[in-house]
N, C-alpha and C positions, 0 to 999 in steps of 0.2 A: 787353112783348115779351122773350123770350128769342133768345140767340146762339150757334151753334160758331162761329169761327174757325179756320178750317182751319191745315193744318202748315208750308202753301205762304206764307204770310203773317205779317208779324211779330207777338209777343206782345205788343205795345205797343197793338195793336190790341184785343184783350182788354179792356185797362184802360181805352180810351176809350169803348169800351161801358157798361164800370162804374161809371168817372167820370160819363155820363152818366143812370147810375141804370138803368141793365137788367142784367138775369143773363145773364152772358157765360161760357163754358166755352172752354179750345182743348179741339182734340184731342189737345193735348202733356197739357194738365190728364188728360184722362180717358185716357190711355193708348193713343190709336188710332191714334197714327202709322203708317202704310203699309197701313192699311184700305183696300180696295177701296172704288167711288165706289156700289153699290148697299147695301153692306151701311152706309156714312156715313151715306146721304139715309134708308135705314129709321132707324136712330139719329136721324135729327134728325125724323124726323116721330113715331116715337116719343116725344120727349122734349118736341115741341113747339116743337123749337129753330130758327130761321131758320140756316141755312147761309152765312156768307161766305168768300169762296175764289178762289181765280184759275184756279180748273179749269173751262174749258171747254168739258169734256163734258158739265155742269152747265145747258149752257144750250139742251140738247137738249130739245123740252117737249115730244117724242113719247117721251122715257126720262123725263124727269123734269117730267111736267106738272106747274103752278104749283098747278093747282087741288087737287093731293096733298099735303098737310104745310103748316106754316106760311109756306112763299115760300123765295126763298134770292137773296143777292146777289154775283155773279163780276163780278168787276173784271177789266176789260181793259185794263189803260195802258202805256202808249209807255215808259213808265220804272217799275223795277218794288226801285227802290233804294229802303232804310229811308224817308227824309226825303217823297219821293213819295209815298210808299204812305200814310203817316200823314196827309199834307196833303188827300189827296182821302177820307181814311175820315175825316175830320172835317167836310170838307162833307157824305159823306153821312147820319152825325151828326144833323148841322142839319136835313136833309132829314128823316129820320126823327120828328125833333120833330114836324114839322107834319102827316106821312104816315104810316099805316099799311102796310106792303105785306102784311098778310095774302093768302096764296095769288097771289103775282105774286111775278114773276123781274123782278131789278133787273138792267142788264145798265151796268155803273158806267165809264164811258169818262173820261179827263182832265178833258172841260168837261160832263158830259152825263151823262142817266142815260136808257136806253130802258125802258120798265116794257112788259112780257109779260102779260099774265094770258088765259085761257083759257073 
C-alpha cells in the first residue's frame, strides 16, 4: 500500500507508515500544501496513494466515492494534539497489517474505526 499524509496532520505520521514498511509521502514532501481537496484526491488516485487526513469533506462518498482511487482514511478525534493523533495512527497501523482498505473510506474515531465502501 501506498500513503499521502495530508498537511493537517503531523509528519511523525509519515514515518510510522515507513517504519511500518509502506511508501508514505506528505503533502509537505511533494509540495502541495494549500491544494484544494479535488485537485489532492485526483493526485492520490493518480499515484495510487491511500489519503490520510482530518478533512472531512473527505468523507463525502457522493464527492469522493471509495470505489474511485485506492480508499482514504480521515480521522475524526476528540483530541487532535501531537501525542493523540500518533497513538490512534498506530492503532490504525496494526489494523492495516491485518486489513486491506483498497477502495473503502476509513472513518478513524478514538476507539473505532467505521469502514464505507460502496
Amino acid at each position: 500500500m501506498k500513503f499521502k499524509v495530508d498537511e493537517n496532520l503531523p509528519e511523525e505520521v509519515t514515518q510510522l507508515l515507513r517504519d511500518a514498511g509502506w511508501d508514505a509521502l506528505s503533502v509537505v514532501d511533494q509540495k502541495m500544501g494549500g491544494e484544494d481537496d479535488p485537485t489532492l484526491a485526483r493526485v492520490c488516485e493518480a499515484e495510487d496513494r491511500i489519503l490520510v487526513t482530518f478533512d472531512r469533506g473527505f468523507t463525502d462518498i457522493r464527492t469522493y466515492p471509495p470505489t474511485i482511487g485506492p480508499g482514504m482514511i480521515v480521522l475524526r478525534l476528540k483530541r487532535q494534539d501531537k501525542p493523540a493523533v500518533l497513538t490512534v495512527a498506530a492503532r490504525v497501523i496494526q489494523t492495516l497489517m491485518h486489513r486491506d482498505l483498497k477502495n473503502e473510506l476509513w472513518i478513524v474515531h478514538d476507539n473505532r474505526i467505521r469502514i464505507r465502501s460502496v
